[in-house]
Structure formats: structure tokens, C-alpha cells
N, C-alpha and C positions, 0 to 999 in steps of 0.2 A: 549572513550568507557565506563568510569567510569561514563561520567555524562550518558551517555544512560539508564546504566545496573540502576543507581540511579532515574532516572524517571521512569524507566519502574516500580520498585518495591513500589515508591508511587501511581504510579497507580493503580497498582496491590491493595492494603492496602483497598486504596479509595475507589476503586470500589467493594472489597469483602466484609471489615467492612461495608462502610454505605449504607446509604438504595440508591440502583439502580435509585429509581423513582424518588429521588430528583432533582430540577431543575439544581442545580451546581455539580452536580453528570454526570446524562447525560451530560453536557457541558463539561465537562473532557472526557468522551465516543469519543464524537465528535472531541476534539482536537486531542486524541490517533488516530483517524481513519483518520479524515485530514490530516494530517502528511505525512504518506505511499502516499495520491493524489496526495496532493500539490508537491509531490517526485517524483512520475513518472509522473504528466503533465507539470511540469516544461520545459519539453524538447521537448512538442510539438511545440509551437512556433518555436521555432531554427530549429526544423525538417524542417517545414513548408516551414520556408523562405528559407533556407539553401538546400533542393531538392523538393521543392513543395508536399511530401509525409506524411502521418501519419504513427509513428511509435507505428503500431498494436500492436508489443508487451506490449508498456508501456500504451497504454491507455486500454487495455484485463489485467494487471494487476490491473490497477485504476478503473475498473469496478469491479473486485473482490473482493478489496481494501470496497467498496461499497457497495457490497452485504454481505460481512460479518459485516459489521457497521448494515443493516435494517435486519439483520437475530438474530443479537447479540441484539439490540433493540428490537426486537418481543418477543423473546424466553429468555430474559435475561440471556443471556450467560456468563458462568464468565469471569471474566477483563483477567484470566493464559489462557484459550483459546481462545480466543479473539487475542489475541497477538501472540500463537502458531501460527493461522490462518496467520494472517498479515506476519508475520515473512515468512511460507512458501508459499505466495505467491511472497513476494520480490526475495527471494530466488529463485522462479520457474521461474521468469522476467528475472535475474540474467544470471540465466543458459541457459535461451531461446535465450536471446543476446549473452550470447559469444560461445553456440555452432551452431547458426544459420549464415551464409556469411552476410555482412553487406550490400553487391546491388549482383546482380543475376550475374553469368559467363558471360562476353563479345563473342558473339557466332562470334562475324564481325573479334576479333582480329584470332582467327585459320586460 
């Protein structure tokens, strides 16, 4: 947790002191926001093979994951909201999985 809390506040640094528009700038933008994807699409594959389904929730998070990277690139949003964002959408993914049933009631077994 330490080294998270420690990337997250050089990011944070990087992205506030220097200038936004720089090329090795964004590319730090871009790894912070890959991250969160690369995180919940990990598990499509294994969904896939494993019950031939896509798991909507995690890929509706990696869309959001997404939209907040081309909204925070447009509007140059700071790095502390940027990461608010991220943060409560993993967090909404999170809480979508564990309070949703994992396959639908067996209607045949009654």
C-alpha cells in the first residue's frame, strides 16, 4: 500500500508542478490511466474461455477508466481529481461485483 500511496503522490507532484502539455508528461497521464484498464480487462479473457460471457461490469468500468483519461486530456484536469475519479470508479466495479449474484437463480433446480 506504501508503494501505491508513493506513486500516486509522484504523480500527483508531476502532473501539478509541470507543465500538462509536455510530451513525457502526458505519457505518465496515460500510464496512471492504463493501470485502472489493464486491471479490469485482465479478466475478460479468463471470463471468456471460462463461461463464454463478458464480464459487463469490468469492461463498463474500463470504459469509464477511459472516459475520464479523454475528459482529463481535453479539459486538463488535475492529476488529485483525476485519480478521485479512477479511484471511485474501481471502487463502484468493486461494489457492483460483490453486491450483484455471480450467474442468475437456477429456475429448473425448484
Amino acid at each position: 500500500m506504501l508503494v501505491v500511496w508513493w506513486a500516486w503522490q509522484f504523480t500527483t507532484w508531476a502532473t501539478d508542478e509541470l507543465d500538462p502539455d509536455a510530451i513525457p508528461i502526458r505519457l505518465l497521464l496515460i500510464a496512471v490511466i492504463a493501470g485502472p484498464v489493464l486491471y479490469l480487462l485482465s479478466f475478460v479473457p479468463i471470463r471468456w474461455r471460462m463461461t463464454g460471457g463478458l464480464p459487463v461490469k469490468r469492461v463498463a468500468g474500463a470504459a469509464g477508466c477511459i472516459a475520464v483519461g479523454l475528459i482529463a486530456a481535453a479539459t486538463h484536469m488535475s492529476a488529485l481529481l483525476v485519480g478521485v475519479l479512477l479511484v471511485a470508479i474501481l471502487i463502484a466495479v468493486i461494489v457492483w461485483e460483490t453486491m450483484s449474484p455471480s450467474r442468475p437463480p437456477d429456475s429448473a433446480a425448484a
